[in-house]
C-alpha positions in Angstrom: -27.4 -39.5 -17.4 -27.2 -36.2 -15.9 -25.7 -34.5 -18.8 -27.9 -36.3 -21.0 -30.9 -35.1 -18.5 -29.7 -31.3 -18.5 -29.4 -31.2 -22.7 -32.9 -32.4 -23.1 -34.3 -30.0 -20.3 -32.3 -26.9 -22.3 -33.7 -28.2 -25.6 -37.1 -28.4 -24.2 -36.6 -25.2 -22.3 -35.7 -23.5 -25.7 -38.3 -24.9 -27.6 -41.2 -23.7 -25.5 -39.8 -20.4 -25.0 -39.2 -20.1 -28.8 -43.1 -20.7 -29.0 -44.3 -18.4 -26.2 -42.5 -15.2 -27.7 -43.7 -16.7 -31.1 -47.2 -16.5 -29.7 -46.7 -13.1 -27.9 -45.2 -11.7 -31.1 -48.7 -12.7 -33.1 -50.9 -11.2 -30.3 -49.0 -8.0 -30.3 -48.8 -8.1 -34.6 -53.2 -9.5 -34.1 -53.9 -6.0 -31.6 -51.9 -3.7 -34.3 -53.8 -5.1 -37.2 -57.1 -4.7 -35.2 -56.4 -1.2 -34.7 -55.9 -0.6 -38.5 -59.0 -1.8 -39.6 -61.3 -0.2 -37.2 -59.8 2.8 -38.2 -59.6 2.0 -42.1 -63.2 1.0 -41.3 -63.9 4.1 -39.9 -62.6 6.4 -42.2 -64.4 4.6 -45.0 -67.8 5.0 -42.9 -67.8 8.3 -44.5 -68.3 7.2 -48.2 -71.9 6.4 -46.6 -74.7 8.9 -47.1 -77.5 9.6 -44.7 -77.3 8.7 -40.8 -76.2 5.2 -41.3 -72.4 6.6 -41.9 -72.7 8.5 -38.2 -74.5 5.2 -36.9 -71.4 3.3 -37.8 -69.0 5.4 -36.7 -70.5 5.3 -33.1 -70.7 1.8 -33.3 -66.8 1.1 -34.0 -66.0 3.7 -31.5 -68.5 1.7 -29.0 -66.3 -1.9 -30.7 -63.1 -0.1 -29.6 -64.0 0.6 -26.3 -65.0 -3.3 -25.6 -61.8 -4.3 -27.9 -59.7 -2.6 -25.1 -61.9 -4.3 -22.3 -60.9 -7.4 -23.3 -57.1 -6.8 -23.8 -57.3 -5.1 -20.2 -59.1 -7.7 -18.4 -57.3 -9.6 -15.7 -59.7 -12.0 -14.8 -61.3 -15.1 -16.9 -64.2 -14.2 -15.3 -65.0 -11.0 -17.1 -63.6 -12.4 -20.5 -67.0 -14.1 -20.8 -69.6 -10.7 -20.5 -67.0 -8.9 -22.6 -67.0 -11.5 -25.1 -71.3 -11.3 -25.4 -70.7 -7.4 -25.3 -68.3 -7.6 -28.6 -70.9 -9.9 -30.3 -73.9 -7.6 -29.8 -71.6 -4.7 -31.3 -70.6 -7.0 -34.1 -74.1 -7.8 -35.0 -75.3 -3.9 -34.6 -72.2 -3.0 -37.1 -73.3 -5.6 -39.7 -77.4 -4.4 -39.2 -76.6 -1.2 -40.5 -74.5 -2.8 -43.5 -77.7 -4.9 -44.3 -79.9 -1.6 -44.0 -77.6 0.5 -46.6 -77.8 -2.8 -48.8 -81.5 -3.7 -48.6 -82.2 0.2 -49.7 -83.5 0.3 -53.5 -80.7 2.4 -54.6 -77.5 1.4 -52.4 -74.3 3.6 -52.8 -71.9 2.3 -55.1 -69.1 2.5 -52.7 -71.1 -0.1 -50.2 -68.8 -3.1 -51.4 -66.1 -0.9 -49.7 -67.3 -0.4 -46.4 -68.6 -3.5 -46.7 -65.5 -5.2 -47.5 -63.6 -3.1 -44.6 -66.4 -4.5 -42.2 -65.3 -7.9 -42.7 -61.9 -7.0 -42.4 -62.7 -5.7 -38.8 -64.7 -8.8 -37.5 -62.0 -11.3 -39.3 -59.0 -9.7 -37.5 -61.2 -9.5 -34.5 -61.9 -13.4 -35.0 -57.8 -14.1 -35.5 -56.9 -12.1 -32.5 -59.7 -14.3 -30.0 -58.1 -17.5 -31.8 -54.5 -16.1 -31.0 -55.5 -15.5 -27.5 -56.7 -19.2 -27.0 -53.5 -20.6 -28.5 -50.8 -21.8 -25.6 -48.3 -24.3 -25.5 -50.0 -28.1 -25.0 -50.2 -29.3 -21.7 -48.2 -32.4 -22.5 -45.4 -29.9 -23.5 -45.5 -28.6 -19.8 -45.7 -31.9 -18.3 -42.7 -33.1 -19.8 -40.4 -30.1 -19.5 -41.7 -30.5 -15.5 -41.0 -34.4 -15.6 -37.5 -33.9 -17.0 -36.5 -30.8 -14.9 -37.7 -33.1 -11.7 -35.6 -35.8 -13.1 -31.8 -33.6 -14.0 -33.0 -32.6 -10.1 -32.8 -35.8 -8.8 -30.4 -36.6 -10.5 -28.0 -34.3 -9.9 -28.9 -35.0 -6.0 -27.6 -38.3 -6.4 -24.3 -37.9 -8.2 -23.4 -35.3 -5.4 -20.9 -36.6 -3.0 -20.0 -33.2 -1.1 -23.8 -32.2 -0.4 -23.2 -28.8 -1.4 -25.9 -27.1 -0.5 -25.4 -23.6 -2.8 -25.5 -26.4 -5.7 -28.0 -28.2 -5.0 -30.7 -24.9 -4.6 -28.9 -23.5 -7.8 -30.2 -26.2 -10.4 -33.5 -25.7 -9.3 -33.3 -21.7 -9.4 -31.6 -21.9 -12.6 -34.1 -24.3 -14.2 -36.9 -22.9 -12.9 -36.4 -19.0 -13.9 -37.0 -19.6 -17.8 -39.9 -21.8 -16.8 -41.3 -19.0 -14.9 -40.1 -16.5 -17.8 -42.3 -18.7 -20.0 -45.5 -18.8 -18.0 -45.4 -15.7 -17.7 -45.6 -14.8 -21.5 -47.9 -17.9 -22.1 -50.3 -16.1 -19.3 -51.3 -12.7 -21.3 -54.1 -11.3 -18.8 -52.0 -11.9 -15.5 -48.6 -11.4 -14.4 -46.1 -8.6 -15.7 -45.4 -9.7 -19.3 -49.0 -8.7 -20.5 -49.9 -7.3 -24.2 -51.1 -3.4 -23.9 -53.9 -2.5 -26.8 -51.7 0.8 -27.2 -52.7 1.3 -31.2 -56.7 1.0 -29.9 -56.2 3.5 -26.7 -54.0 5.9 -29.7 -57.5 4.7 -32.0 -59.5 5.5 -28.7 -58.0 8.8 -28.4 -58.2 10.0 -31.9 -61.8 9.3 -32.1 -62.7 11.0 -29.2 -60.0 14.2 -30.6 -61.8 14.5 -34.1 -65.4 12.4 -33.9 
């Protein structure tokens, strides 16, 4: 039963890991495709004519600013303000698309910027959806029950009392676990995702405005 108990905790072990760094790997891929589009978006801000094109541009460099906010914050607490902050900016950035499109004349090249608009708010959208996505709570509550279990266990079958092997188990099992946690847990620990392509974004805009 202890062998039995010890497979099943490693299979369960590597499973969840398997879908923390999967998850990690897709918030890191989410921040870098984020970037890209502000900037695309930014760029294309140009094709505009009149003050609206210099309206926009302050506006995304405003969005990148409250994009980095919310990859920096630490605390569930702020997540909330930033997350009201990002809407206003998202509803500011779309205004000036509907003023350019409710003009009698609009620029031909409007579909662009339009369509690099959406792109900015839809990979805005994936990256809040990635950022809610963990690993079930029944997933945890399993991989607990059975590492409590291969504990016991192994207490049982041991007729020497060895202490060292008895507190290794628990170290042993109990490092990935923490390994895990800490990848699942993006705005606290070590492991965190670093919005480095916005700060570069950040910095570029502020270098040539």
């Amino acid at each position: 039963m202890l062998g039995a108990s010890l497979t099943l905790l490693a299979l369960l072990i590597g499973f969840s890991f398997s879908m923390a760094v999967s998850r990690y790997d897709e918030r890191k891929t989410l921040e870098e495709r984020e970037a890209n589009a502000i900037t695309v978006e930014y760029e294309r801000a140009s094709l505009l004519s009149g003050p609206q094109a210099q309206q926009i541009r302050d506006l995304l460099a405003k969005f990148v600013e409250v994009r980095i906010q919310f990859y920096e914050a630490t605390d569930e607490a702020r997540v909330a303000p930033i997350d009201l902050q990002t809407t206003k900016v998202e509803d500011d950035l779309w205004s000036q698309i509907s003023s350019v499109a409710a003009q009698p004349h609009p620029p031909p090249s409007l579909s662009l910027v339009a369509a690099g608009m959406n792109d900015v708010l839809g990979s805005e959208n994936y990256t809040q959806g990635a950022w809610r996505n963990h690993i079930p709570i029944p997933a945890w509550t399993v991989m607990l029950v059975v590492a409590v279990a291969a504990n016991f266990l192994l207490g049982a079958s041991e007729q020497r009392r060895t202490t060292a092997l008895l507190v290794a188990l628990p170290l042993i099992i109990s490092t990935p676990m923490f390994l895990i946690s800490e990848i699942e847990t993006p705005r606290a620990g070590v492991i965190r995702i670093m919005p480095e392509n916005l700060i570069a974004l950040r910095h570029a805009i502020e270098a040539h405005p």
